[in-house]
C-alpha positions, 0 to 999 in steps of 0.5 A, spaced: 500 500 500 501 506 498 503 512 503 498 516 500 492 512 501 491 510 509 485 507 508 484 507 516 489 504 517 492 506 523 498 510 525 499 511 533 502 518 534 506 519 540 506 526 544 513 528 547 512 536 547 511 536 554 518 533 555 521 535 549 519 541 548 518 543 555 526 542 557 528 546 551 524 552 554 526 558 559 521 559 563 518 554 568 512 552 567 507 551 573 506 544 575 498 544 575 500 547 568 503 542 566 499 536 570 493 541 565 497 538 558 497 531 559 490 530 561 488 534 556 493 531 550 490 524 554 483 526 552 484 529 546 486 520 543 495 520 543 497 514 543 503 515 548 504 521 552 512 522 555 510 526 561 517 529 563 524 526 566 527 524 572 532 528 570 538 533 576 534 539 578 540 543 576 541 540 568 534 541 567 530 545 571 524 546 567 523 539 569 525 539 576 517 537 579 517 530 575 515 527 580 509 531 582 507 531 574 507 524 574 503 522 580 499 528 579 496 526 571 488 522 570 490 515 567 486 514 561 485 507 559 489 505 553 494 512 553 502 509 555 505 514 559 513 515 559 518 518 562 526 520 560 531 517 565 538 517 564 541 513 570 538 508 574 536 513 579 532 516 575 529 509 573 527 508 580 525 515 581 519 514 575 517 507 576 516 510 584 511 513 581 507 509 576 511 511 569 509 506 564 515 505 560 522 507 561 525 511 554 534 511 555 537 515 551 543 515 547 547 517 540 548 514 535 555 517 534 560 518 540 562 527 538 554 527 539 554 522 545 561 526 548 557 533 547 549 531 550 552 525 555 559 527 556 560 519 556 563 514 551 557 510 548 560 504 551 559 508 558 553 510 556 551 503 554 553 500 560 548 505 564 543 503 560 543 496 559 543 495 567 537 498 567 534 494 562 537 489 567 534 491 573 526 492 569 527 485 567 525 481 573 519 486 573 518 486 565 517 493 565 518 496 558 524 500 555 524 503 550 531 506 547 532 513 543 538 513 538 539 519 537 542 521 530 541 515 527 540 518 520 546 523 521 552 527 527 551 534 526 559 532 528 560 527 524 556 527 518 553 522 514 552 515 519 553 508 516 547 504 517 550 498 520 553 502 525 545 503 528 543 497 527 548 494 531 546 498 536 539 497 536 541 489 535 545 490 542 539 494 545 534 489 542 539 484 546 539 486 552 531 487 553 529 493 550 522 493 548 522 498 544 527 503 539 526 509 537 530 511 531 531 519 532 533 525 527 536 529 532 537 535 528 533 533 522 539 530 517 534 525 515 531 524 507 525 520 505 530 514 501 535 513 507 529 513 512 525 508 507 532 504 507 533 503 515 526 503 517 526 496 513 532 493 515 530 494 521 523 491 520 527 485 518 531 482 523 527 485 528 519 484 526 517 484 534 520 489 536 516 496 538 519 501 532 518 508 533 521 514 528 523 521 531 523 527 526 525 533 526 523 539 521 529 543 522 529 543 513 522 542 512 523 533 511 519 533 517 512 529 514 516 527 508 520 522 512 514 520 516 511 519 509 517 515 507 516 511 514 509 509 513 511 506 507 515 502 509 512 500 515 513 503 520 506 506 525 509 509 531 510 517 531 513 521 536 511 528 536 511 535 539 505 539 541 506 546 537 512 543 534 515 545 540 523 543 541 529 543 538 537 541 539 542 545 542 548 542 537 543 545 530 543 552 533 536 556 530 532 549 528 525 549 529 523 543 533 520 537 533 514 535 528 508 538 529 503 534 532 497 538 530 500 539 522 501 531 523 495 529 525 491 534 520 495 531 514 494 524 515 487 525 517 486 528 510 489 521 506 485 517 511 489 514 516 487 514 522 490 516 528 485 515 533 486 524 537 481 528 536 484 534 533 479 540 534 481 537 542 488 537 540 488 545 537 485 546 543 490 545 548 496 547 542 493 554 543 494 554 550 501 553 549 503 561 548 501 563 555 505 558 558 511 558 554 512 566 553 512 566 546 509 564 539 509 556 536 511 554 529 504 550 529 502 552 522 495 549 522 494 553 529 496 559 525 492 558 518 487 553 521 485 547 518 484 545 511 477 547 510 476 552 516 473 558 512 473 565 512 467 570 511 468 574 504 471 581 506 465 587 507 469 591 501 468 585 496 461 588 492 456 583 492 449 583 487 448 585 480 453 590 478 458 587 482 465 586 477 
């Protein structure tokens, strides 16, 4: 089946705004503001929603209430919620409070692993792979995030056996899941199409999900790429909120809004309520200080119309 027809199929949308775009902001966003977003996002029909991380105060201070978020949210019946964790403290400070899932981060490239995680990717895996130990008794899910999978900012171009071997290590020591992520949006549809089914191959019962960025307009394209190439699982950031210090002045995330309006156009379903999700996408202004880039909350849905201007003359000798 062609990308361009859904024909219902679905495709499961996975909110990460209000941890990844958050971290990325200024200002402090109140805790019950917060607690406000994931209920609503929650109602609105996301499939998955990472809630924040249970990260140092210090290193990132817009989530320093993680706790109180995560024990403070509605659980909706269905609705996954995650959470970041980089050590095994973090781990146990989120699975304390209920999180459903654990996401561990790491990058594809040791120059963006040294910057982001001042580790090695041997350092950094051997952190990861003791807390995928220590989930294991309980089985409880992990999911890894690779960053710079499909391109360093440092380093240029990565070799796809290079993240396959990774991902095959991940998958190894029990990870439920991996996110194949485009940190600084160095992503094109071919080299997506390519190692999201070599992916599928050698690991069909493994939770696959793709993390774009639009930092060059690529965003749905590769999200396009991926849906043919059988990938159904999407992160996605409200407003298109986010970012990544090593792409200086590039835009965030996808849009989860933009995202759920174009596939609900070629008749896939995403399960949210997108007249919900506008809803709480307009809140975000107010409580970040600033403008988003969200373009269907700008320019409003394909077929939200407006009224004929009073200067245009209308009747029998109009022109």
């Amino acid at each position: 089946m062609s990308a361009w027809t859904g024909a219902r199929r679905r495709v499961c949308l996975q909110e990460v705004g209000t941890r990844d775009g958050l971290q990325m902001e200024s200002v402090f966003v109140p805790t019950a503001e917060k607690i406000a977003l994931v209920d609503s996002l929650s109602e609105a029909g996301l499939a998955k929603i990472e809630v924040t991380a249970f990260v140092s105060p210090k290193a990132i201070p817009a989530l320093r209430d993680a706790e109180e978020v995560m024990s403070g949210i509605s659980r909706r019946h269905g609705v996954v919620y995650t959470a970041l964790v980089p050590n095994l403290r973090g781990a146990e400070r989120a699975m304390d409070c209920g999180t459903d899932e654990l996401n561990l981060v790491m990058s594809a490239t040791e120059s963006h692993n040294l910057a982001n995680l001042r580790m090695t990717r041997e350092q950094s895996f051997a952190g990861l792979a003791a807390i995928t130990e220590r989930c294991a008794a309980p089985r409880f899910p992990v999911n890894i995030s690779l960053s710079c999978a499909f391109g360093c900012p440092m380093e240029g171009d990565v070799p796809q056996e290079g993240v396959l071997d990774w991902c095959r290590r991940f998958v190894e020591a029990g990870a439920t899941g991996v996110t194949l992520c485009d940190t600084t949006g160095m992503a094109y549809p071919p080299q997506v199409d390519s190692l999201a089914k070599a992916f599928r191959a050698r690991w069909p019962e493994t939770e696959l999900t793709m993390h774009f960025h639009d930092t060059r307009g690529l965003g749905f394209a590769n999200i396009l790429a991926a849906i043919d190439a059988g990938v159904d699982r999407f992160d996605a950031a409200l407003g298109g909120l986010g970012g990544c210090p090593y792409a200086p002045g590039a835009s965030g995330n996808v849009c989860t809004e933009t995202v759920v309006h174009a596939l609900e156009l070629m008749d896939f379903d995403t399960g949210v309520d997108l007249d919900r999700l506008l809803a709480v996408s307009r809140r975000l202004p107010g409580l970040v200080g600033h403008d988003t880039p969200s373009a269907i909350v700008k320019a409003g849905r394909r077929l939200d119309l407006h009224p004929m201007p009073a200067s245009v003359q209308r009747g029998p000798g109009a022109l």
